[in-house]
N, C-alpha and C positions, 0 to 999 in steps of 0.2 A: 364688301362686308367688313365692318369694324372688326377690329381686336376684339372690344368687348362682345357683341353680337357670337361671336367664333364660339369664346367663354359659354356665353349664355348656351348655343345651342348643343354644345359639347355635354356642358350638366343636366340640359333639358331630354335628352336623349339617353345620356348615363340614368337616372330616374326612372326614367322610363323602363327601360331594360331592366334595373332592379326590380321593379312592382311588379311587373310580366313574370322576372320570376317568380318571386315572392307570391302571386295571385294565382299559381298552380291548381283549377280544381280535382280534388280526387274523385279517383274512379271508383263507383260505388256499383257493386256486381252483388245480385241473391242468385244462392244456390241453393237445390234442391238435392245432392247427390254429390257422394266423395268423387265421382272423374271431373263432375262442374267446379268442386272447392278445388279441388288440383288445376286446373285449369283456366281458377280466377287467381293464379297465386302470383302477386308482381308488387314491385315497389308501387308509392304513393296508391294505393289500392284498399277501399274498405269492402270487408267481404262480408255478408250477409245471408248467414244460414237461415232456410224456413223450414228445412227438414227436421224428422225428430232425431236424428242418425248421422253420425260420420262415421266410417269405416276404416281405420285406419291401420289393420289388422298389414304385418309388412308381407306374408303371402299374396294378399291382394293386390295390395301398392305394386307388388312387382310387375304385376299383369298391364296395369297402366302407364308404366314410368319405365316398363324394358327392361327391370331385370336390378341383381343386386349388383353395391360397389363399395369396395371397403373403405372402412370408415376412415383410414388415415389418405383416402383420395380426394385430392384437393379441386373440387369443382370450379365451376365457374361461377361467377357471384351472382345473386338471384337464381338460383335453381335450388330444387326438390328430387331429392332420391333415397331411396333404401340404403342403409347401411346395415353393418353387421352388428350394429346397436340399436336401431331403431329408423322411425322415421326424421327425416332432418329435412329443417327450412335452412338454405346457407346464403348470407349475404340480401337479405332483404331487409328495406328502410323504407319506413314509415306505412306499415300496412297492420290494416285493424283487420280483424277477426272477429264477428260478435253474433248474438243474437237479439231477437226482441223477448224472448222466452228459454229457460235453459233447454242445451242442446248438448247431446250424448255425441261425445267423442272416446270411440273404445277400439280396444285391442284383444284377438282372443289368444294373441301371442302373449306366453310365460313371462320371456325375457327380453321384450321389445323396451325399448323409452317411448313410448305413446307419443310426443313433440319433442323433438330436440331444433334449438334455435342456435345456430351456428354463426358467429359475424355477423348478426344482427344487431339493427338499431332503427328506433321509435319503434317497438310492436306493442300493439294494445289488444288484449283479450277481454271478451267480458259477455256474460251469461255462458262460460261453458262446463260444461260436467265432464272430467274427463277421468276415464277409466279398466283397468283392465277389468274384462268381464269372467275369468275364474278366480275362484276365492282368493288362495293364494297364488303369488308368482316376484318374480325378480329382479324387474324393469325398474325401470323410474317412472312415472307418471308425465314431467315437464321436465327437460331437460335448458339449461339457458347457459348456453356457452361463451366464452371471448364477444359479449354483445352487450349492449347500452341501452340503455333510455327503453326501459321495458314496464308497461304499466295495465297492472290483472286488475281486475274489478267482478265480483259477482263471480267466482269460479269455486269450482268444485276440486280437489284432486283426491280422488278416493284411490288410494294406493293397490288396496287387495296385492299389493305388490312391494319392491323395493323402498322406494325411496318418494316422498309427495313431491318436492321441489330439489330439484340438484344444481346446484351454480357454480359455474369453475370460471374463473378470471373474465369477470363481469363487474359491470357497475351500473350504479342507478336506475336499480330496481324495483316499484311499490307493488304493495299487493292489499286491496282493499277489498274490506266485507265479504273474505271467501272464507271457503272453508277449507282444511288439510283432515283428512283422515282415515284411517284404515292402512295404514304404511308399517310393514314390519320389522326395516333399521331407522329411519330418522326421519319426521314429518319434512324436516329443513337441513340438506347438507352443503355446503358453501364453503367452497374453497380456494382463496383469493380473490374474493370479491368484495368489493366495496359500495356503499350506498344503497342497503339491501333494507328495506323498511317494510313492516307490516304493519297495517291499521285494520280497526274491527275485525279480525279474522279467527275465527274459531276453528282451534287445532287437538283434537280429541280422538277418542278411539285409537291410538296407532299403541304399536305393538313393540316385544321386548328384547326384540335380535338383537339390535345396535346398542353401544355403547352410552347412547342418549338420544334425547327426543330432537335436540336440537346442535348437530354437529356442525361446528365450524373450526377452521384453520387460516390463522391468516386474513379474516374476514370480518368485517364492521358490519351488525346486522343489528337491528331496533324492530321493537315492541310496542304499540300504543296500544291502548285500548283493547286487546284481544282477548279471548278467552282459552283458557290453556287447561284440559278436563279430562278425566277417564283416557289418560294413558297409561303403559303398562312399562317403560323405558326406564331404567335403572336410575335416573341423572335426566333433570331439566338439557343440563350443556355438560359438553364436555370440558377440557380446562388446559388448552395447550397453550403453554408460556405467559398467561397471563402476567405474570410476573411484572413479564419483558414489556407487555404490550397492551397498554390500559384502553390503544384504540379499539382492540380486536375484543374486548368483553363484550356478551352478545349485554344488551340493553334490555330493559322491560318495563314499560310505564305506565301506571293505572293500568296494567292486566289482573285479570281475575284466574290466578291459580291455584284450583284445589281439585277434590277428589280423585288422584290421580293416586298409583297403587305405591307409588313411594311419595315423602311428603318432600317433594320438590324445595332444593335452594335455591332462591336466584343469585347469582354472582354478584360481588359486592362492585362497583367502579372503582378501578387505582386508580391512586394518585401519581403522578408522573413523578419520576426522582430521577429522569436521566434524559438528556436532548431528544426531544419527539422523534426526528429522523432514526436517531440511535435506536432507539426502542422497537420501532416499525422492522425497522430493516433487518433488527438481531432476529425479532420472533419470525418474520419472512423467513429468513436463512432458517433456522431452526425447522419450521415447518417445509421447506425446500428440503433439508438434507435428510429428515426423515421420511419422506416420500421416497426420497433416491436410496433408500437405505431398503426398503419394504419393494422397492421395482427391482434392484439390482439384483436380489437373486430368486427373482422370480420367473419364470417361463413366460411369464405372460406381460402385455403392459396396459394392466387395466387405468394404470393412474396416469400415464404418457401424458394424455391433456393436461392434466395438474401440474404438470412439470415441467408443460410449455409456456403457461401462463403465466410464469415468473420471467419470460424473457419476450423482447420485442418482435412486432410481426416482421416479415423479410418484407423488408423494403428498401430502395435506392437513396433512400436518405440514412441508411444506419453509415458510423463512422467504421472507420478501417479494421479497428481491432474488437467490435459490437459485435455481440455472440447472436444469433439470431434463431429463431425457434428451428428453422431449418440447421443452424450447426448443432447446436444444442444437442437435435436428435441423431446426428453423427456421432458427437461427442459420447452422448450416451450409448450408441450401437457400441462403440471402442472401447468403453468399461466394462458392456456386458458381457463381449466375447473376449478382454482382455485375460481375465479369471473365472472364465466359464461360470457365469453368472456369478461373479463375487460378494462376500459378505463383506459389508461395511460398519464399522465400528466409529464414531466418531468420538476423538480425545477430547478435543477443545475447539472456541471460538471464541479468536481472539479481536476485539477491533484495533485495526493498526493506523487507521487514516481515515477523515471523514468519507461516509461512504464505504468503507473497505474493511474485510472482515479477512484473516489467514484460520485457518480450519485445520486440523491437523487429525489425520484420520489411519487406522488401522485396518489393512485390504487384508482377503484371505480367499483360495477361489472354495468356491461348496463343497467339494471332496475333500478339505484339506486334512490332515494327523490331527490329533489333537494337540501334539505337543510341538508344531508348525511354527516359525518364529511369522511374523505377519510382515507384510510389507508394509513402511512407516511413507504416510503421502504429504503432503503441504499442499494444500490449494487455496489461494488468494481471490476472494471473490469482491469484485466490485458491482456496486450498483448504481444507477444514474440516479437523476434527477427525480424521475417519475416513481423510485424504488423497485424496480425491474432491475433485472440483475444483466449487469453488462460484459460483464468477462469473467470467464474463471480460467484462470492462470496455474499452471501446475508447476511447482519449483520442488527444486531437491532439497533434499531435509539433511541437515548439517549432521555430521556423525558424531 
């Protein structure tokens, strides 16, 4: 056999292997019943509800899935289990969810998240109605966590509860021709996520708990075409750091906003007046350090996930001195028992190096005198490339 011939059949075979993968058909499975949807639940997978019902009430879930597992339990990729937050898909890519008619997805649990999409990427929903079934309560409806390439169409999220859509350190998200409503803190709360768009979706009825109808921190979220109606929410958005961060203003184009019980402003778009990086990464940190400031002395860590999502997954490719969500959460265990739950005051944030911000902060633990001199901190936080924050460095503070 020739040289060339060798060639030839080396490309002709490499081809080959490429298309075979590439020509993947999905597995298309109808269900009639929540143990059949739990049971069609796998990557490359379109599921097909004909039932009028999904059950995903997490007392029941347990009966099929073996029982609860807390939520900071890190499973294994493609599975489904109870948490002490709700229901969670973890680690599943490319699987559709839909119907040919809308299809009741409900919970008659208070404080469940109805879906939470964990490490996920490509999921596509569409005809679903998803809901807690007593009036009020204080779940989330959809939860979409540290996942990607996520595209709703034709969905319902009627809150009677918490929150319509929650997103923490996510990206490229669309959400077409649904609807958001009956949620009584925030139709939309998104924090650190990016590529979050909504086309035709009508978000109406929700209620006056939250601080605004549409919370974001840290988060690049857009408006086409929607309709925004009869809500009851103080504030269209809230307004953190704009200043800083002209990326992070939510967007709103050719929407239709009226009859809503305050006369909604939409946010004007800044003008940039400081290196895009710069800008990004100040309002990051800002939003970073007031999470850390709202968790530290708190008992509880309802925000943990939001404060992972600023840092990289643990993986073998991170460099030597790369803070990783698993140190991270050391880190954090070591401030909170440092000053038994410590209050944190932050002086300033300064940038000292592209990329690199020194913070200069006043610690105090929660029982402290009133008249308690504070512990004075320095911490040096870098971020990479991606604007994930890569180390934070604790240095002594000059006397």
């Amino acid at each position: 056999m020739t040289i060339a011939m060798r060639i030839y059949y080396i490309w002709f075979f490499s081809v080959c292997n490429i298309l075979a993968i590439g020509a993947q058909t999905k597995n298309t499975i109808t269900v009639s019943s929540t143990e059949e949807f739990i049971k069609a639940l796998n990557d490359n997978t379109e599921i097909i509800i004909q039932s009028d019902t999904i059950d995903l009430t997490t007392e029941k879930l347990e009966k099929l899935l073996g029982g609860q597992v807390a939520f900071d339990y890190q499973p294994t990729p493609k599975s489904c289990f109870v948490s002490s937050e709700g229901f969670v898909l973890y680690g599943y890519e490319d699987l559709t969810i839909r119907a040919e008619r809308p299809v009741d997805l409900i919970s008659d649990n208070d404080f469940d998240d109805i879906l939470i999409f964990d490490h996920c990427s490509t999921i596509r929903l569409e005809n679903l109605s998803v809901f807690h079934t007593n009036e009020t309560c204080n779940g989330s409806v959809v939860s979409i966590m540290f996942s990607d390439r996520i595209h709703i169409r034709s969905c319902a999220f009627n809150g009677s509860g918490g929150i319509g859509m929650n997103i923490i350190g996510s990206k490229d998200i669309s959400v077409e021709d649904s609807q958001i409503f009956n949620n009584v803190f925030h139709a939309v709360y998104a924090i650190n996520a990016h590529q979050i768009r909504f086309y035709d979706t009508h978000i109406y009825g929700n209620h006056d708990w939250g601080d605004a109808l549409i919370h974001t921190e840290a988060a690049a979220v857009q408006f086409f075409d929607c309709i925004i109606e009869n809500n009851s929410a103080p504030r269209l958005c809230n307004q953190p750091y704009w200043d800083y961060s002209p990326d992070f203003v939510p967007a709103f184009t050719r929407c239709d906003i009226a009859n809503n019980d305050t006369d909604y402003t939409v946010p004007e778009q800044a003008q940039e007046t400081t290196p895009k990086s710069y800008h990004r990464q100040y309002a990051m940190l800002q939003t970073f350090l007031e999470i850390l400031r709202d968790e530290a002395d708190s008992d509880y860590d309802a925000r943990l996930p939001e404060l992972l999502s600023f840092f990289e997954e643990d993986t073998a490719r991170l460099s030597g001195n790369a803070m990783s969500r698993t140190d991270f959460s050391e880190w954090y265990d070591t401030l909170k028992q440092s000053k038994d739950y410590p209050e944190l005051e932050v002086q300033s944030i300064t940038p000292t190096d592209p990329n690199r911000f020194t913070v200069k902060l006043h610690i105090r633990g929660r029982n402290h005198v009133s008249d308690q001199e504070p512990d004075k901190v320095i911490w040096n936080y870098t971020f990479n490339k991606k604007d994930q924050i890569l180390h934070i460095e604790e240095i002594a503070p000059q006397e």
